[in-house]
Phi, psi and omega in degrees: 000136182291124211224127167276344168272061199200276146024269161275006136328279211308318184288295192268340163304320178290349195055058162234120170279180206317278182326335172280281195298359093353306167290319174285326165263357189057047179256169137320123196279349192269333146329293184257009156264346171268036159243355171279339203251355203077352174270014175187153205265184158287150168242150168310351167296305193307305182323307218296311192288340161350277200298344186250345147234052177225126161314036180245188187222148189275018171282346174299339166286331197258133161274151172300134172259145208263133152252023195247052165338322184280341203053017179192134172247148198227158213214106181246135171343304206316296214293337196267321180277113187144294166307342198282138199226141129326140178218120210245115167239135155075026212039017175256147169304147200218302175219167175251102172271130169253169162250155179231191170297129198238140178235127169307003146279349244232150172283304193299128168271114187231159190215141145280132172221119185257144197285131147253333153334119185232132188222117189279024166202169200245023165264129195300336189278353206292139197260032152284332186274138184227101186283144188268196201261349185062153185251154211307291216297149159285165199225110131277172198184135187220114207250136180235151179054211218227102167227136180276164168263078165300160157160158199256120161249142166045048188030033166249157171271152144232163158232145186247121143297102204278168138220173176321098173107018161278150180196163209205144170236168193200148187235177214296131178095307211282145223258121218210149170195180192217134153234151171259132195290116169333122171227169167295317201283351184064034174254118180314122163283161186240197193199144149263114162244113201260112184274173186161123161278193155254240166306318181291058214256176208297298186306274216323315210277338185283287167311316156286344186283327195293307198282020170076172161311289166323326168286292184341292154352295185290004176246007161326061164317135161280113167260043181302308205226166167289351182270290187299356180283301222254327181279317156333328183275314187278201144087271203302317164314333211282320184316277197287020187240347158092034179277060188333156148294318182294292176321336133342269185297002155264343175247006174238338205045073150234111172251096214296339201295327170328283182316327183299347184277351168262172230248358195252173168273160159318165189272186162306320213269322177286344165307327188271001204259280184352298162307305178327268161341297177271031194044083140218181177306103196321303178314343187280335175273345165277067186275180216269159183225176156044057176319117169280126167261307209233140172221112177220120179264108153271180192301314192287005156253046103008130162263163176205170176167152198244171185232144359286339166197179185323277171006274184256076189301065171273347174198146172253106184264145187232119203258135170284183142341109127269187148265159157284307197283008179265039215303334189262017171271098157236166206249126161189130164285114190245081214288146177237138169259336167271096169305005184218133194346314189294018165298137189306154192246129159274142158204126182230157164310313192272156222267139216228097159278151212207128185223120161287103193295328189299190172228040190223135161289126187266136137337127159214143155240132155257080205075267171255348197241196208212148157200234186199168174213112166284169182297159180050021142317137177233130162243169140253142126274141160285143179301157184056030165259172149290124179197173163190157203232141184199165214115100192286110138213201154232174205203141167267173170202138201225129189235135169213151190303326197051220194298315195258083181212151164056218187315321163316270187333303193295317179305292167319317179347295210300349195264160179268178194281011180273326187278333207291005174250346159317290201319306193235033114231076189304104205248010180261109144314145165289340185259206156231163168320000000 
């Protein structure tokens, strides 16, 4: 959506007040103050000519559109059977796709997805199996009834044997399929598979497509081990901070080429001596190693545990599959235990997918309002609400950090609570009269 306070973001990022940007585009000043005031929108002519002599681009005019009014958008079966499509490998039907609930605020894409592909042995080469090219998006994957898993290491096929409340992550690319495993009951297995970004998000992906290849590369750490993951890093601060190790040591007396020779990362003290010198973060100095492409959890090593405590038992958490290098990604199968209103109210940061696993209908309050989820019903929440679910089912629940996580967060801290409705709606020129 086309945003006249994006506008004036643009406006006050160029340092041009009204009358400049009035001349450089060759409009009225009497224009661009009713589109700074709002009393008449931007057009798209304008945007055009912006971009073509201001160093922006034109996603700096368009805002996010919240279509989640409710602070939770709901997914009803009817509606999700109603998305349903086929999908053909090897010219055989192969998965039955449904969509479930998707919000434009929200990262994840998720689908039930059912194996029609049926196979009477567990061998990854079996030539029923038909593996994709794997995808951009990171995977969670919540397998209900009897499905193999495929997926490629070190360019060998596995296969993993799935059941019900097994989950699994997968990371971006790797060439990955599903089948449903031949049973006595003759029942298709399904999957919830929730695709999603992190970090890498459409501006990253813009920006690097702009700096080529050849750039891109460089900025590629090794994360074979935690030693080489952690000097890989340090060696690039040092790079963009213009640093030798000998200029290193000489102006801190640290002498890093010493440490690298040891089997270890350095201890704290010389980390805080590090961070110090170079003015950052102890943590800026730790990046994550020994990168997962393939994760696979079954249910009984589930960690579980209940909420808010042993005492008052209202939800039994069954925590799925993560990463380390994933912190604001979790996973959890969530059995409800309080048939009644007084169930603990949850509130997390993060933007919260909700799928009803059961076959009984359940309770929510999201603030003030109130509804229900029949089985296979999909919810969204928005992050820092309140709710809670009451009512005997279970639930899957999928929480990811989205945008304002990890360097967002700690960025946004910084600003105070006077500045922070400025941040996100800049109704100030920067400069003054």
């Amino acid at each position: 959506m086309i945003s006249n306070i994006k506008f004036r973001k643009v406006l006050n990022d160029l340092k041009r007040r009204p009358e400049d940007a009035a001349k450089d585009l060759k409009i009225s000043q009497k224009k661009i103050y009713d589109i700074l005031s709002s009393r008449s929108k931007i057009n798209f002519k304008i945007i055009q000519k912006a971009v073509s002599i201001w160093p922006v681009n034109f996603g700096d005019f368009f805002s996010f559109e919240d279509d989640t009014v409710s602070d939770f958008k709901i997914m009803r079966s009817s509606q999700s059977n109603k998305s349903q499509r086929i999908m053909h490998r090897g010219g055989n039907p192969y998965y039955l796709y449904r969509d479930t609930i998707m919000s434009k605020l929200s990262p994840f894409k998720p689908e039930l997805i059912t194996e029609l592909a049926i196979v009477d042995n567990n061998k990854p080469t079996n030539p029923l199996v038909k593996f994709n090219n794997g995808h951009f998006l990171h995977q969670f994957t919540y397998f209900i009834g009897p499905v193999n898993f495929y997926y490629l290491k070190n360019n060998k096929k596995k296969v993993a044997k799935m059941k019900t409340g097994d989950s699994m992550y997968i990371s971006p690319y790797v060439p990955h399929s599903f089948t449903t495993r031949k049973n006595n009951q003759n029942e298709f297995g399904k999957i919830l598979a929730l695709t999603y970004t992190d970090k890498i998000d459409n501006e990253t992906l813009n920006e690097i497509s702009a700096l080529g290849f050849d750039i891109a590369k460089k900025y590629k750490l090794n994360l074979k081990n935690e030693k080489i993951s952690f000097w890989s890093n340090l060696e690039n601060i040092l790079k963009n901070s213009s640093l030798t190790y000998n200029e290193f040591q000489r102006n801190s007396s640290i002498n890093l080429r010493k440490l690298k020779l040891n089997k270890k990362i350095p201890n704290d003290n010389y980390l805080r001596k590090i961070s110090k010198f170079l003015n950052i973060n102890i943590r800026d100095l730790l990046p994550p190693s020994n990168t997962v492409e393939v994760k696979i959890q079954k249910y009984l090593k589930n960690k579980k545990w209940f909420y808010p405590s042993n005492k008052k038992k209202d939800y039994l958490f069954n925590e799925l599959t993560n990463i380390p290098q994933l912190p604001n990604s979790r996973g959890f199968e969530v059995t409800l235990i309080n048939e009644k209103k007084n169930t603990s109210f949850l509130e997390v940061s993060s933007h919260q997918y909700i799928y009803n696993l059961g076959k009984t209908k359940i309770r929510f309050i999201v603030g003030n309002k109130n509804g229900y989820l029949n089985p296979q019903d999909s919810m969204y929440i928005k992050p820092n609400k309140k709710h809670s679910f009451f009512k005997k089912g279970k639930l899957l629940v999928l929480r990811l950090g989205g945008r304002m996580s990890g360097d967002s967060l700690y960025q946004m801290s910084m600003i105070s609570e006077k500045n922070l409705k400025r941040t996100i709606q800049d109704y100030k020129p920067w400069f003054n009269k």
